[in-house]
C-alpha positions in Angstrom: 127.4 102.3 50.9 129.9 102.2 53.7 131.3 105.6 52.5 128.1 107.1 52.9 127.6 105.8 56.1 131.1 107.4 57.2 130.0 110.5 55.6 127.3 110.9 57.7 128.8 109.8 61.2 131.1 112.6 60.1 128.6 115.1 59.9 127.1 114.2 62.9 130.1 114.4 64.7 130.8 118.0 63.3 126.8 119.1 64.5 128.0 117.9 67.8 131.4 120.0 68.1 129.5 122.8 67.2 127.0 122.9 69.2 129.1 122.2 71.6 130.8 125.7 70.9 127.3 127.3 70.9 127.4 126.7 74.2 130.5 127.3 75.5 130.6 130.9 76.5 133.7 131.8 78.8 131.2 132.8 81.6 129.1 129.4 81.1 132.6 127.6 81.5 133.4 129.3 84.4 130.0 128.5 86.3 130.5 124.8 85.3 133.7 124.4 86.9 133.0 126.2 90.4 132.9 123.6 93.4 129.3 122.5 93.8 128.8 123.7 97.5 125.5 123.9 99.6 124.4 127.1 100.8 124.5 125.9 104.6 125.6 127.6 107.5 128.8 125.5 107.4 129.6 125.4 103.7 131.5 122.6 102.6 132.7 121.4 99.4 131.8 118.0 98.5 134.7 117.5 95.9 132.5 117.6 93.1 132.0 120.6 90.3 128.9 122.3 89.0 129.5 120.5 85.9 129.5 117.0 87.2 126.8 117.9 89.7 123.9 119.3 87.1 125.4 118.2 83.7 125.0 114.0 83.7 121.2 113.9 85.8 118.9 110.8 84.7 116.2 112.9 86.0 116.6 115.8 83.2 114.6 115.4 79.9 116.9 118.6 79.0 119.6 120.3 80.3 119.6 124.4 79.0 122.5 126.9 79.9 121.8 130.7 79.6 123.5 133.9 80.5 121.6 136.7 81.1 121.1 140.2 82.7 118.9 140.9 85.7 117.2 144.4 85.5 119.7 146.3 87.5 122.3 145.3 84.4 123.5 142.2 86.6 125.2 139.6 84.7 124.4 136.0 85.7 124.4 132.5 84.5 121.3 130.3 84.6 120.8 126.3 84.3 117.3 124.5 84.1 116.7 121.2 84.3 113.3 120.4 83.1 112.1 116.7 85.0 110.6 113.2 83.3 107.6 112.4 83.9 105.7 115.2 85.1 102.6 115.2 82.5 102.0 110.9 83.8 102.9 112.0 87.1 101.1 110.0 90.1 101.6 112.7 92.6 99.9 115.6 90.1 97.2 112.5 88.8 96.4 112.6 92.7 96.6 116.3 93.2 93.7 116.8 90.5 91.8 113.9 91.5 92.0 115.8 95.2 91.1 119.4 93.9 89.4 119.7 90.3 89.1 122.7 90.0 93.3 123.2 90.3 95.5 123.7 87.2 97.7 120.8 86.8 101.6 121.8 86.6 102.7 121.3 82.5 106.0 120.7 83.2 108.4 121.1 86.1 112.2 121.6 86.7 114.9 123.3 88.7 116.7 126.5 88.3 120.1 127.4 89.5 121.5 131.2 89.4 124.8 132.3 89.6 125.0 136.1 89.8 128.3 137.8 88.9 129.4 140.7 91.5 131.3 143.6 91.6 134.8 141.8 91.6 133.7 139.7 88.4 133.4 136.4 90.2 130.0 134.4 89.8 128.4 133.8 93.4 125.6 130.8 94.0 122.2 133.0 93.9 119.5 130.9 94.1 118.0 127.7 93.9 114.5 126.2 93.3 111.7 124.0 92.2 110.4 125.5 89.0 106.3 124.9 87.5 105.3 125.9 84.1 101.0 125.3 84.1 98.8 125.0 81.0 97.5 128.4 81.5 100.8 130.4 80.9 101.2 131.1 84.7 104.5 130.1 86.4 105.8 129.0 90.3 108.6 128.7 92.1 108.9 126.4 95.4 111.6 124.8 97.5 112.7 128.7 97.7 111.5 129.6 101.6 114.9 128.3 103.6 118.2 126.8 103.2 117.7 123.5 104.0 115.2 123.1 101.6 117.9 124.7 98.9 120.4 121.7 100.2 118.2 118.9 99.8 117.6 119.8 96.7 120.9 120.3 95.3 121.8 116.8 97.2 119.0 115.0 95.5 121.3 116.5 91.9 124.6 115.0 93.6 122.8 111.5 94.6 121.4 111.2 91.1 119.1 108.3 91.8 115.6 109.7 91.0 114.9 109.0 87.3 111.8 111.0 87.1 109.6 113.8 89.1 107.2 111.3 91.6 110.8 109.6 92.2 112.4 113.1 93.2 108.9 114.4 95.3 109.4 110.6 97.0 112.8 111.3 97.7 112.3 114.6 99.0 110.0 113.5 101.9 106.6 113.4 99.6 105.8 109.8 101.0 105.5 107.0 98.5 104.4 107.5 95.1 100.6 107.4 95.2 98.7 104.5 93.0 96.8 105.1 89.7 93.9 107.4 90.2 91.8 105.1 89.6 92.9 102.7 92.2 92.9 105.5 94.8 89.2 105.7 93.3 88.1 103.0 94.2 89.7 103.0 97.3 88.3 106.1 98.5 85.1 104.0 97.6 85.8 100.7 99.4 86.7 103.3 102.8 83.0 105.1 102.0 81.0 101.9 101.8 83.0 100.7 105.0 82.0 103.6 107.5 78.8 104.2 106.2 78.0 100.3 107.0 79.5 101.1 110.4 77.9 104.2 111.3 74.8 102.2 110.1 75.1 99.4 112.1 75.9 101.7 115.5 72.9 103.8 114.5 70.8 100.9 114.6 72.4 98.8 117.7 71.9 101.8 119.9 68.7 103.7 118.8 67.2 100.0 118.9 68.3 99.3 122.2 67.1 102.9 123.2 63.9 102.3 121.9 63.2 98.9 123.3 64.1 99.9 126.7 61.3 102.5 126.5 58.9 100.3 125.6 59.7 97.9 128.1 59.4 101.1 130.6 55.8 101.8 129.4 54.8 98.4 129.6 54.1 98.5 125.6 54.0 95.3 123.7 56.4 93.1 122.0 55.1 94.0 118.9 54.6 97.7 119.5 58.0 98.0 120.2 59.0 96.1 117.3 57.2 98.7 115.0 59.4 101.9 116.7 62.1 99.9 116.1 61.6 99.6 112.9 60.5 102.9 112.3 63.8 104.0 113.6 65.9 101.7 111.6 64.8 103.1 109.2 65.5 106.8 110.6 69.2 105.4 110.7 69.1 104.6 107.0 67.4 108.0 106.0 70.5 109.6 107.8 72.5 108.0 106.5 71.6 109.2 102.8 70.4 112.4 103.8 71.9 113.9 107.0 70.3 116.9 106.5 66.6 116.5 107.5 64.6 119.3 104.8 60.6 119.6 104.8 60.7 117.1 102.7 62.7 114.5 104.7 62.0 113.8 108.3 59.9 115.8 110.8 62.1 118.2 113.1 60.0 116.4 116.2 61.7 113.0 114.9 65.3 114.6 115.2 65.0 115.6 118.4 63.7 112.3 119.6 66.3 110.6 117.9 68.6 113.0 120.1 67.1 112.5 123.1 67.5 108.6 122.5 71.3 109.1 121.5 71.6 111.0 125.2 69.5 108.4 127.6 70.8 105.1 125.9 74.3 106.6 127.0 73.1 108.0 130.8 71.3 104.6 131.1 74.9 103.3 130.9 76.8 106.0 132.9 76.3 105.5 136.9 74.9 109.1 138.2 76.5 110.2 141.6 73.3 111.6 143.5 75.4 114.2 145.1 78.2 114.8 142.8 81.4 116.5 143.5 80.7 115.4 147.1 78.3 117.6 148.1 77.3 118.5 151.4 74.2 116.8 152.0 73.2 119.3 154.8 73.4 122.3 152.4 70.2 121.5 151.1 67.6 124.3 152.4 64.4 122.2 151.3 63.4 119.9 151.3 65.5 118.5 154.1 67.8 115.2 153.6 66.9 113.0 157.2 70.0 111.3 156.9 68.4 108.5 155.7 69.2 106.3 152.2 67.4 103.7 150.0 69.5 100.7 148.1 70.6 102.7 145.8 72.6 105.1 148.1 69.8 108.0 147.2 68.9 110.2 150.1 65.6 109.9 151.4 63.8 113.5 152.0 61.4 114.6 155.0 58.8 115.5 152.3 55.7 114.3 151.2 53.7 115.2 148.1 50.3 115.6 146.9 50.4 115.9 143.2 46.7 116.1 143.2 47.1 119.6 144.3 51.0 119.9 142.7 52.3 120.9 146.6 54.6 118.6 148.4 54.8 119.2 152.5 58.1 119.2 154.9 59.4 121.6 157.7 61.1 124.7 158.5 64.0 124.8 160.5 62.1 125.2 163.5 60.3 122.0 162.6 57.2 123.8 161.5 55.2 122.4 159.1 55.1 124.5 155.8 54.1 123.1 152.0 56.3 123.8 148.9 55.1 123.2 145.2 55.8 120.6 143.6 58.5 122.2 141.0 60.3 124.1 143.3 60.8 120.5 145.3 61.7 119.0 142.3 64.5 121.7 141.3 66.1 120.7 145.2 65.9 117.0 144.5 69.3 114.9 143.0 68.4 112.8 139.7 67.9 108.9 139.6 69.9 106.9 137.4 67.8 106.7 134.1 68.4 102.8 134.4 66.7 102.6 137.8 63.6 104.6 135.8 63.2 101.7 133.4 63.6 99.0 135.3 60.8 100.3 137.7 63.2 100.7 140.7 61.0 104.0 141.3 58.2 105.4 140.3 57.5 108.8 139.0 55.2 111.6 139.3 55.9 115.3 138.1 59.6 114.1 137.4 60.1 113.6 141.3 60.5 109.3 142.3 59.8 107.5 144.9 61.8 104.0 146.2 59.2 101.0 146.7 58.3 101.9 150.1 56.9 105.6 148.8 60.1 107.6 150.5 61.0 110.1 147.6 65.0 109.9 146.9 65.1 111.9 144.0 64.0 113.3 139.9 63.9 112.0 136.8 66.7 114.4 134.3 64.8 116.5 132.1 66.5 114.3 129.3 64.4 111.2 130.7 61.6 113.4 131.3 61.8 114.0 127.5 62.0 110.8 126.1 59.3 109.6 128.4 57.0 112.0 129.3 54.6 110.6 131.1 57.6 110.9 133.6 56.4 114.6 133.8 52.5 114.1 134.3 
């Protein structure tokens, strides 16, 4: 028994040497024991070979040597190091999970070239990231610059990464992502998170908008309970189905729902009745009296009769003349929409009047929207 045991170790031994033979071409030899040097600007040699750089890697499943011609008749010397860990990799699991419809890489590596020149002395080449995918096609990365080159062949010299996500990590990939299916759920947790946000400020400020209205038109307490309800529910609906089809929401509903995004947030924004500081006097007509209400609106030398939709005033030479209704309206500055619906002014043909009847201003066509008896 023990001889056949030596027998065998024998024969392994003797496998070994010659493949070891196989391999040894002079030109291989002569690859493996040029300085390993990085193709920087300001090459320096870090005491190490080729050999002891690319030979002894925990990251290689395999290590393969091959010299070969290029098609000019070139002779050069090749080594691949195919990685670990590439078909359980978290990085490609993540990739797919991101992009379906994208091949997954089958196996991945990197190639080192060593072309031999005119004076029959091998010369570094090229370096790069190597993918083999299921489908037969092939890629090379890691190939656009030189720094890109060095960190590579340092991540060789370092030899710590023991598989491909460790070596991606290494190289400035970020941490090695989680199991799909934590990233899953994840993506699911983050989902159920923003839609209960988006739903809650959806209902906070529609609701809000919609009670203030009410309150404007003197509706009841229960009348505006029902819009607000109809509404909540127009933020639920939205949130399922953002896009409103003929089956889904009337178009007049979004635009109200607009309308009551835009005055909730005026209501809340102060209004500068002349903004940008204005000259008061350049208003033709109707004419500012240099007067002002509480609000610091000016009061206007006009008077209206929306009976018969003209407002009356005076000319520069203090003649009397009448002007209609709208084209007083265009001259007028807008009212804050919270003064509107607290019934600080009143309203007629979108142009308001203070408590004692002087006009200061009009209501914005947004308020006039979302309230249109503002208009009438």
């Amino acid at each position: 028994m023990k001889r056949s045991t030596v027998s065998l170790r024998a024969l392994a031994v003797l496998t070994a040497i010659v493949g070891l033979a196989g391999c040894g071409d002079k030109r291989i030899a002569e690859v493996k024991a040029l300085p390993f040097s990085y193709p920087s600007d300001n090459v320096q040699d870090p005491n190490m070979t080729v050999d002891q750089a690319l030979d002894y890697r925990k990251l290689c499943a395999s290590v393969k040597w091959k010299v070969d011609e290029t098609e000019q008749h070139q002779t050069f010397v090749q080594y691949t190091c195919t990685y670990k860990g590439v078909k359980n990799s978290a990085f490609i699991a993540k990739s797919k999970w991101q992009q379906p419809a994208s091949i997954p890489a089958d196996s991945a590596g990197d190639v080192y070239q060593w072309i031999y020149g005119a004076d029959g002395k091998p010369t570094p080449s090229y370096v790069a990231m190597h993918y083999q995918y299921a489908n037969g096609t092939a890629n090379d990365t890691y190939t656009g610059s030189t720094s890109q080159a060095t960190a590579l062949m340092k991540e060789a010299v370092n030899n710590t990464a023991e598989d491909y996500d460790h070596l991606l990590s290494d190289l400035g990939g970020g941490s090695i992502p989680p199991p799909v299916a934590e990233l899953v759920a994840q993506a699911a947790a983050l989902k159920a998170q923003e839609d209960a946000s988006k739903l809650d400020e959806c209902v906070k400020d529609w609701t809000h908008a919609y009670a203030v209205r009410q309150y404007a038109l003197g509706r009841s307490s229960t009348a505006s309970q029902d819009q607000i309800n109809e509404w909540q529910g127009f933020c639920v609906a939205g949130r399922q189905a953002p896009v409103i089809t003929d089956g889904g929401w009337r178009e007049s509903d979004k635009t109200r729902f607009a309308l009551a995004g835009k005055v909730y947030a005026e209501t809340n924004t102060e209004i500068t009745p002349f903004p940008g500081g204005v000259d008061r006097t350049s208003f033709a007509l109707p004419v500012w009296i240099g007067k002002e209400d509480l609000n610091n609106y000016p009061i206007y030398a006009v008077t209206c009769q929306f009976d018969k939709q003209v407002c009356e005033s005076t000319d520069a030479a203090n003649n009397p003349i009448q002007i209609s209704v709208k084209d007083v309206a265009a001259k007028l500055s807008e009212i804050r929409n919270t003064g509107i619906l607290n019934h600080e002014y009143t309203c007629r043909f979108t142009i308001c009047s203070n408590s004692d009847g002087a006009i200061v201003g009009r209501a914005s066509d947004d308020m006039v929207k979302f309230i249109p008896e503002l208009g009438q």
